[in-house]
N, C-alpha and C positions, 0 to 999 in steps of 0.2 A: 424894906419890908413894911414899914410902918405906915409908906405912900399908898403901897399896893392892899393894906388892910382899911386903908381909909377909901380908899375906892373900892373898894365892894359894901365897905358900909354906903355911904351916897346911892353908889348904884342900886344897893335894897332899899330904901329910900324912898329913891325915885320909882323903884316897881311898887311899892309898896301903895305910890300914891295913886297912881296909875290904874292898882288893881281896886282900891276904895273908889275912885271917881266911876270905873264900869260897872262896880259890883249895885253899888246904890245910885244910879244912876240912869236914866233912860241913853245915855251914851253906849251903855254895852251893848242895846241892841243892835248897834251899826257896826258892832266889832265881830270878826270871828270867831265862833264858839271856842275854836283850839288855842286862837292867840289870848284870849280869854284866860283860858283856864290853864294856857305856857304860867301865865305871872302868876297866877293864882297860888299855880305850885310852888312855881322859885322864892315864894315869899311865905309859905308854910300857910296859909291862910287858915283862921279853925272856924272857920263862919259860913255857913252853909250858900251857895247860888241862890237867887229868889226861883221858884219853879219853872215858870217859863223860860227863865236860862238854865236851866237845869233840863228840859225838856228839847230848848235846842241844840245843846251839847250833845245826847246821847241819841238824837234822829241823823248826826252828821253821819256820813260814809267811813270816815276814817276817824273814828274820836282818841283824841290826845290819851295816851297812855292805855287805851280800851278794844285796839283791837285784835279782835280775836283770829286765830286760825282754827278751818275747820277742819279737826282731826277724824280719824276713822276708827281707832279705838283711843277709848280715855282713862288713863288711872285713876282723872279728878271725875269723873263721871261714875265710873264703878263705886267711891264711897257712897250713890244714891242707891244701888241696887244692896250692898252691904248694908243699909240700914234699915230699907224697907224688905228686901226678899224674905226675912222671919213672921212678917206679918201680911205680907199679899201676896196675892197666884198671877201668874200673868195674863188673867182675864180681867186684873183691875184697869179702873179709868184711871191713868194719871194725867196733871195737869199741871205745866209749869209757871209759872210769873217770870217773864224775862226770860226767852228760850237762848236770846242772842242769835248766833248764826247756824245754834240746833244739835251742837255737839255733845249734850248731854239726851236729846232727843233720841237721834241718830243711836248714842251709846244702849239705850233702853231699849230701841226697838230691835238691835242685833242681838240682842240678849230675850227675846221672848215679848215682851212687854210691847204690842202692838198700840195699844187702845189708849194713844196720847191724845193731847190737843195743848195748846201753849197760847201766850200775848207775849207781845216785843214793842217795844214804843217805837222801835226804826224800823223802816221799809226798808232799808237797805241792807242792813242784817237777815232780813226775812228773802230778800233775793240770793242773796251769796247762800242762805240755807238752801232753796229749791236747787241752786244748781250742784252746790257741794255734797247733795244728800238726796237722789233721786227717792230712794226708798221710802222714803220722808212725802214724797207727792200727794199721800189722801189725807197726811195730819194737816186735820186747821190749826192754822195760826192768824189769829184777830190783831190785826196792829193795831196799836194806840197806846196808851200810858194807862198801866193798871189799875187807877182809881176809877179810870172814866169803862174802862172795857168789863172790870170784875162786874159793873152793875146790870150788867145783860147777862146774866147767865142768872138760871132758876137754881133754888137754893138748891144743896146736894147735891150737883149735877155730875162732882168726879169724885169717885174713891179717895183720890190722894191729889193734892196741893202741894208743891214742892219748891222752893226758892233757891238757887244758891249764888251767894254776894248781890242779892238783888236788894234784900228790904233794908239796907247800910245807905244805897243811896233813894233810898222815899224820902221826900220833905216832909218837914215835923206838922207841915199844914194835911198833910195828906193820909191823918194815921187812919183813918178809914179804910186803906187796903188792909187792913189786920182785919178789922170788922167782914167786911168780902170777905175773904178768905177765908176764914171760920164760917161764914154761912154757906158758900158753895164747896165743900168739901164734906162729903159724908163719913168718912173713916179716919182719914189722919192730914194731918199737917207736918212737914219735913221742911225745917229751915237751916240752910246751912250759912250760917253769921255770924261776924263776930260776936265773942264772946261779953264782951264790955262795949261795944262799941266807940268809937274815935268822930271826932269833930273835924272835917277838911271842907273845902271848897265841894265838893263832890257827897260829903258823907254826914250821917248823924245819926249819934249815938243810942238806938234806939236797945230798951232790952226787952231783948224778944220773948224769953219766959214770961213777963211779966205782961206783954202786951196779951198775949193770947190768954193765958192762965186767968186774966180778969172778962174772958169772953167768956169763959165755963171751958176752954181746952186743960186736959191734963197733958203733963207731961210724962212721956210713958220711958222715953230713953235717951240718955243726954251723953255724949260723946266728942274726946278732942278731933277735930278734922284729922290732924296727924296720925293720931292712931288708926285709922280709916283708910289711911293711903295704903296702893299697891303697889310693893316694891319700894326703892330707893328713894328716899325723900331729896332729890338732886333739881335741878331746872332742867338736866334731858326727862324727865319724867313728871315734868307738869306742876313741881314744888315750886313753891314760893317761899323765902323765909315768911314772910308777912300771914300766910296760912296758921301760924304756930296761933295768932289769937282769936281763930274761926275754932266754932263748936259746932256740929251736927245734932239739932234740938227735933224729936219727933214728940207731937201731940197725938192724943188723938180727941176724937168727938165724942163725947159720952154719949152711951144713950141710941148710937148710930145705928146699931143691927139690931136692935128690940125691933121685932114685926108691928107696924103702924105708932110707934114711937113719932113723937114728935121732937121735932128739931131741939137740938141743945139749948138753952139759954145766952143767944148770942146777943151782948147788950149794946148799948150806942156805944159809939167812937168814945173815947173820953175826951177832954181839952188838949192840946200838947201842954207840957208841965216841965220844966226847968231848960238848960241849956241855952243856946245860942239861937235865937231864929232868923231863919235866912229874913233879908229885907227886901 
């Protein structure tokens, strides 16, 4: 017993070093994004990807541990319309960050809710949505990575901005997608994130009341994801334990429906400020 626990110490070890040498290193980029991010996990890593390997992790076709299937109705998608249906009609614009392969999309528009449009940083998610969701053929979806795509769009452009498990993995370099998103959102902001946030290879700890709320967002209704789910909190129903530390956070924009009001007081990005930064 004592042989076989000292070989998996050694063995974490050697991943250990493995994953430090790709992680800060110009070596990772000759390595595959998944075998990459195999050690990253085996070795609990709490230090964020530098962007660009964070950027070609989630363009891959099959990313480690992320991919998705596209359902036709969703349990995890109905807690978006349970959160907003109290405050919008189905002639609102909504707008996702990170549609993925569109199955919260898909779920909104069988539900009434025509008037989408979304960004995804993978083309390949953005394919598997065209084919798995004809109905889906007139929403635009602009690929690229959210920092760079939120900047082409005129401020106010959608009723509703809505995220979920997307702004967990933004790099701490990149808090400017909060800044976006408060400015091209006329009515509300919907983020479904963890509630504390956690440190991994993939993730960082951002808190999301506090990012927006310092852009002039109120928060108008703050809810546990759990509570939100439909039906049996099981994995045939779309549960995750790991869901128990996601909140369902809605802002909205002060100010929005005053006739010729002027935009809320969206201020600059702040610095990033504590934690780990990727390298």
């Amino acid at each position: 017993m004592n042989g076989e626990l000292r070989e998996r110490a050694l063995r974490r070890r050697i991943f250990s070093v493995m994953d430090r040498l790709l992680s800060r290193t110009s070596i990772g980029s000759l390595v595959p994004p998944n075998l990459r991010a195999r050690l990253a996990f085996a070795v609990g890593r709490k230090q964020i990807d530098r962007r660009e390997q964070l950027y070609r992790f989630w363009r891959q076709r099959r990313p480690h541990r992320n991919y998705f299937v596209a359902l036709e109705s969703s349990a995890r998608s109905e807690t978006i319309i349970t959160m907003l249906s109290p405050w919008i009609t189905p002639d609102a614009r909504i707008f996702e960050v990170g549609c993925n392969v569109g199955r919260n999309l898909n779920h909104l528009y069988r539900a009434g809710y025509t008037r989408l449009g979304a960004l995804e940083i993978s083309a390949a998610a953005v394919e598997r949505l065209r084919s798995a969701y004809p109905r889906l053929a007139t929403v635009k979806v602009d690929i690229g990575a959210a920092e760079t795509v939120l900047l082409t769009y005129p401020s106010r452009s959608f009723d509703v901005v809505f995220t979920m498990a997307v702004l967990e993995h933004i790099h701490p370099t990149s808090r400017v997608v909060f800044s976006e998103i408060a400015r091209v959102a006329r009515r509300y902001v919907l983020a479904i994130e963890p509630r504390g946030g956690r440190y991994t290879h993939r993730t960082y700890p951002w808190d999301v009341p506090r990012e927006f709320e310092v852009l002039g967002l109120r928060l108008l209704d703050r809810r546990p994801w759990s509570g939100l789910w439909r039906g049996a909190l099981e994995a045939e129903n779309e549960w995750d334990a790991s869901f128990r530390d996601y909140d369902a956070f809605l802002f909205e924009i002060p100010g929005a429906d005053a006739p010729g009001a002027a935009p809320s007081a969206v201020q600059a990005p702040l610095a990033p400020d504590g934690g780990e930064e990727g390298r």
